[in-house]
LUMVEX-587434 format. One record per residue (C-alpha): x, z, y; residue in three letters. Coordinates in steps of 0.5 Angstrom, whole numbers, plus 500, padded with zeros to 3 digits. Layout:
# residues N
XZYALA
...
END
This chain:
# residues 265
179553495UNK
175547498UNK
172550504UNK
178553506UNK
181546506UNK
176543510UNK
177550515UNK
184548517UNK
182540517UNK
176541522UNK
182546525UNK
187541526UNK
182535529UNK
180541534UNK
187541535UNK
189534536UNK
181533540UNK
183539545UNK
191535546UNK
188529548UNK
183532553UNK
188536556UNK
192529557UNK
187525560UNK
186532565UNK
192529570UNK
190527578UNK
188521578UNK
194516579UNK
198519576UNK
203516571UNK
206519565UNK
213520566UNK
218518560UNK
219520554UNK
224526554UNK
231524551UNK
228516549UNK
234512551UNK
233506557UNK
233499555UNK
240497555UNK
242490555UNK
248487550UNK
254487552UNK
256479553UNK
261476549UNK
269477550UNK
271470554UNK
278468554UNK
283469559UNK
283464565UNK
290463568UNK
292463575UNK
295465581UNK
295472582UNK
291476589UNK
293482590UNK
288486592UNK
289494595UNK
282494600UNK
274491600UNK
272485603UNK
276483609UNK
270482614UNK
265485610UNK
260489614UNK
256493609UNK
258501607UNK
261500600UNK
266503597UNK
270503590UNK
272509586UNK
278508582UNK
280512576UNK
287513572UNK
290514566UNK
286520563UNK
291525561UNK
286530559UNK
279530555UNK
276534559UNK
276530566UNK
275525563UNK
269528560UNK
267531567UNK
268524570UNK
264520564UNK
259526566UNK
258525574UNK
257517572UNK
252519568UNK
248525571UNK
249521579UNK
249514578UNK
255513582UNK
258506580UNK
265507578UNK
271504575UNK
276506570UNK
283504569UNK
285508562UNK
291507558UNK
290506550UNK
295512549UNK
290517551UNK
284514546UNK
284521545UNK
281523551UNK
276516552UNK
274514544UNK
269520544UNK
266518549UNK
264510548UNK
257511546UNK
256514552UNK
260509557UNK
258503553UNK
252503556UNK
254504563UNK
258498562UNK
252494559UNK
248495566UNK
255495570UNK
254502573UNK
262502570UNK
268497569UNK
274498566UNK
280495569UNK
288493565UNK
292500566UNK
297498561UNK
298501554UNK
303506555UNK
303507563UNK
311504563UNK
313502570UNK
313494568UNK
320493573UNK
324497567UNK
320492561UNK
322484560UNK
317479560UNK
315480552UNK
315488553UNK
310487559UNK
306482555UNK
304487550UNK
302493554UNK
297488558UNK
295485551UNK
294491547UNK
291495553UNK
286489553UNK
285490546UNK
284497546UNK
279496551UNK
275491547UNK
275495540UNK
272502545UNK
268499550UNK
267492548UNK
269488555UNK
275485557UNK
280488563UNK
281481565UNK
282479571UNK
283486574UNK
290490572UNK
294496576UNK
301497575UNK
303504574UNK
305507579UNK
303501583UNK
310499581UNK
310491581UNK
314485583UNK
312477584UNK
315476576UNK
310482574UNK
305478578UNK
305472576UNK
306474569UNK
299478569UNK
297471572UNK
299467566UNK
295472562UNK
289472565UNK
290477570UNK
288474577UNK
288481582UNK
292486582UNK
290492584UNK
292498588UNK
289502593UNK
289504600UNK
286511599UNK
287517594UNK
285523592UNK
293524591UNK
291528585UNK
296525579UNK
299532580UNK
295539579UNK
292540587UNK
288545590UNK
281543591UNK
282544599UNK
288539599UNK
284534594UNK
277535599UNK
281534605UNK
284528601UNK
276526601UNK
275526608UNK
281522610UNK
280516605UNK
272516604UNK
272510608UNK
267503607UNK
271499605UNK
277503601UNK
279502594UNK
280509592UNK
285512587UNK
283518583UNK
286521576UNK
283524570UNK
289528568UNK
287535572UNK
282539572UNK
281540579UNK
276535581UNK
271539576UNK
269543581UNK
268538586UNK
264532584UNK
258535588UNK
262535594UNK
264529593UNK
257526591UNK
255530599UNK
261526602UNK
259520600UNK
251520602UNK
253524609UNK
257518610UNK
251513608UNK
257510602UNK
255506597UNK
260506591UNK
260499587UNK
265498582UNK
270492583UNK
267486580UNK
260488585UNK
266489590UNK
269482590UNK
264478586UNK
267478579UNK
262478572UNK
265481565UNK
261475562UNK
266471565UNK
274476566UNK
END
């Protein structure tokens, strides 16, 4: 019994002789790759800052002047869980800098995916902007009704996420006014923002339509509006990824875009 125990011991040391040898067999100058499935060092998410009043900029287009190739991605809603799966999976597969405008009523579709997406915020791959609560057309709600959608969204976010929207909010539908405006400002809502290129995708499109969309808009420069409520962009995002490098684009988020910064909102 004893030398059979010694036997798989000796074999065991062999084994692991023989593993380390082979280790060592790379041509020289190689560097091990990492570890599969280690996750990256991710640097914490800062602490939520307050709101800081003031006027409100509207903002629909990058930089005037700007010389560079960026351009901004911009996602809404998130009606169906598995675009938002899909686009959660093309940032993180691509690296492509994107930013979401979620509503909290589709938790849904976004909670899942926080200890994925919590990450990409910490390195700033990805920002989340105010989209409001329940996605109302805000010209239709008085003042206390407004607030709360902006303030509950922000709450949502906050609990999922861990970072503030502010100082970014999309009305719904793009539909504002000067009142909606300065009451956003008042919260801590400085940039409204719009968008001067679309996937025109809020409702269901052929992948046609949507890839011409992509050639029109695709621009240096453009906010672009894209919806995660409809499956066609599911077969598209490597046609999309093509587009952007054919045209030598660097998709950036909007605090990259316009010098904003998460620890401050």
């Amino acid at each position: 019994m004893l030398r059979r125990t010694v036997d798989r011991r000796s074999l065991l040391m062999l084994a692991v002789g023989t593993a380390a040898l082979l280790s060592g067999c790379g041509h020289p100058g190689d560097t091990p790759g990492p570890t599969p499935g280690a996750p990256a060092a991710v640097p914490p998410l800062p602490p939520v800052p307050g709101p800081h009043p003031g006027p409100n900029q509207v903002l629909s287009h990058g930089p005037t002047g700007a010389t560079d190739r960026r351009i901004a991605l911009t996602v809404d809603d998130g009606t169906a869980p598995d675009v938002v799966a899909g686009y959660v999976d093309f940032a993180q597969r691509t690296g492509i800098h994107l930013t979401f405008s979620p509503n909290g009523t589709y938790n849904r579709s976004w909670a899942p995916h926080a200890p994925v997406l919590r990450p990409l915020v910490a390195t700033g791959q990805v920002q989340i902007i105010n989209h409001t609560f329940t996605h109302r057309d805000l010209r239709k709600l008085g003042d206390a009704d407004r607030r709360t959608e902006l303030e509950r969204n922000d709450d949502w976010v906050v609990t999922t996420f861990g970072v503030t929207t502010r100082p970014y909010y999309r009305p719904p539908f793009g539909f504002r006014t000067p009142a909606i405006d300065a009451l956003a400002g008042e919260l801590g809502y400085t940039r409204t923002v719009l968008w001067d290129g679309s996937f025109s995708d809020s409702e269901t499109v052929t992948p046609e339509f949507l890839m011409g969309m992509a050639r029109k808009y695709l621009q240096p420069g453009v906010i672009n509006l894209g919806h995660a409520n409809h499956p066609t962009i599911l077969g598209l995002f490597d046609q999309v990824t093509d587009l952007i490098r054919q045209r030598r684009l660097t998709p950036v988020t909007l605090d990259e875009m316009f010098g904003t910064s998460r620890a401050t909102g």
